[in-house]
C-alpha positions as CSV (number, residue, x, y, z in Angstrom):
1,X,-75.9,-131.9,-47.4
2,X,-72.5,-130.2,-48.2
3,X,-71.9,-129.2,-51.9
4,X,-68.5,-129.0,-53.1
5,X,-67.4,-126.3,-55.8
6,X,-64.0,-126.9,-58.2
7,X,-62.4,-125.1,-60.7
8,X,-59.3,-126.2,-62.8
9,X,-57.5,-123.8,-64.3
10,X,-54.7,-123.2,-66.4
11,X,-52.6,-120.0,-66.8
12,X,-50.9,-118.9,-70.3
13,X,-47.0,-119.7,-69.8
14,X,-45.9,-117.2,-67.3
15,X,-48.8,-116.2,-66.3
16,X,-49.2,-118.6,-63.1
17,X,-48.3,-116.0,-60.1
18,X,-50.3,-113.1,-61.6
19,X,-53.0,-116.1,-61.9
20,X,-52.7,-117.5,-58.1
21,X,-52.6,-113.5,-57.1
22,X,-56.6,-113.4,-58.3
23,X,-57.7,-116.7,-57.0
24,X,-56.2,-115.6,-53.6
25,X,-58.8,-112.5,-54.3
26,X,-61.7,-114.8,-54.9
27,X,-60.6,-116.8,-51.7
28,X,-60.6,-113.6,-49.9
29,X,-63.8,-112.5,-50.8
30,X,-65.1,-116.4,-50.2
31,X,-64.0,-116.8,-46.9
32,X,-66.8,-113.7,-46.1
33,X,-69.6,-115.5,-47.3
34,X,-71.8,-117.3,-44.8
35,X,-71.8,-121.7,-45.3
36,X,-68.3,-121.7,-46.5
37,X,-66.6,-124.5,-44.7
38,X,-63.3,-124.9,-46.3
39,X,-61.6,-123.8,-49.3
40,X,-58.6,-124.7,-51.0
41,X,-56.1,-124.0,-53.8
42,X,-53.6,-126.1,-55.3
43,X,-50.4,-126.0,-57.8
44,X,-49.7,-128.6,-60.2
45,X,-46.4,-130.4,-59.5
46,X,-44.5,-130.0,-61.9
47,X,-46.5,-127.6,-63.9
48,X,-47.0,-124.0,-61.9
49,X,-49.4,-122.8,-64.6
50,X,-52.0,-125.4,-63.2
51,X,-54.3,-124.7,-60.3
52,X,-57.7,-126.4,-58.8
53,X,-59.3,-124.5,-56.4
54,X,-62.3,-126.0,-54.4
55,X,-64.9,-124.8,-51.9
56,X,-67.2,-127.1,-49.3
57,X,-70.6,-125.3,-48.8
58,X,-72.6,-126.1,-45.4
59,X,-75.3,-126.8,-48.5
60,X,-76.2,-125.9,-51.6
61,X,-78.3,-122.5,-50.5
62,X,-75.4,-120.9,-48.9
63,X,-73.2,-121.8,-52.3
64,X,-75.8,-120.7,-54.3
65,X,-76.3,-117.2,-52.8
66,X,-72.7,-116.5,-52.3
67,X,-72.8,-117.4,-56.6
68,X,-75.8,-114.6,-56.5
69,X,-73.5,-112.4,-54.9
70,X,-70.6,-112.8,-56.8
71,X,-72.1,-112.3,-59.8
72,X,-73.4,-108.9,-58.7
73,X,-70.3,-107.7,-57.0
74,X,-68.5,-105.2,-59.4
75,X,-64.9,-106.3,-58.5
76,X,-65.7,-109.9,-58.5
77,X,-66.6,-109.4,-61.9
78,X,-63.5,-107.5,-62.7
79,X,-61.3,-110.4,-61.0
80,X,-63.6,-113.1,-63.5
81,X,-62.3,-111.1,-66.5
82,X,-59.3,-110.5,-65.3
83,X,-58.7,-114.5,-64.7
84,X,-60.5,-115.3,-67.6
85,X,-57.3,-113.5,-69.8
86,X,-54.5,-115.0,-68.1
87,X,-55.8,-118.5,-68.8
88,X,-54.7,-121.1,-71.3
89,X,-58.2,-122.6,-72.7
90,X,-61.6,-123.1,-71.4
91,X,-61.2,-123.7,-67.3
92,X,-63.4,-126.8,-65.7
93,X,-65.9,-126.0,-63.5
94,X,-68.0,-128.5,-61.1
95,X,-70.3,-128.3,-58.8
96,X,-70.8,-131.6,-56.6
97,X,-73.2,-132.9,-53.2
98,X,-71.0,-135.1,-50.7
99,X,-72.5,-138.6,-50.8
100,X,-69.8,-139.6,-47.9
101,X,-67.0,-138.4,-46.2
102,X,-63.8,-140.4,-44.6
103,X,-61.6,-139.5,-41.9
């Protein structure tokens, strides 16, 4: 089954573009990793220092290694840091199976 990752983040004020610039790195290095489907990132209306970015897995193996790989990938790490002081707060991280989908 498909396993959907999310993250909610928020940047400290003015920090949104220089945040977007290293989820677009993440993406990047995302859209390499084998069972990646889709993947997504999204402004807030109204509030550009609020993003949710969200991945669909083929299943929960192929998330789960590129996770492995992350994690062991010395600029990935950098970019987690990096992100981690531009934000405003904890972000919210989920990791969900697809029960259904609708078209």
């Amino acid at each position: 089954m498909q396993v959907i990752t999310f993250g909610k983040l928020q940047a400290q004020d003015g920090q949104g573009d220089a945040l977007m610039d290293i989820i677009r790195q993440h993406m990047d290095y995302l859209k390499q990793q084998p069972g990646l489907v889709q993947g997504y990132v999204a402004r807030c209306n109204g509030n550009s220092n609020k993003f949710l970015v969200v991945s669909v897995w083929a299943n929960e193996e192929a998330q789960q290694a590129a996770m492995t790989r992350l994690s062991t990938d010395p600029e990935a790490t950098k970019g987690f840091l990096q992100m981690m002081q531009l934000l405003n707060g904890q972000p919210d991280f989920g990791n969900y199976t697809v029960e259904s989908i609708v078209k």
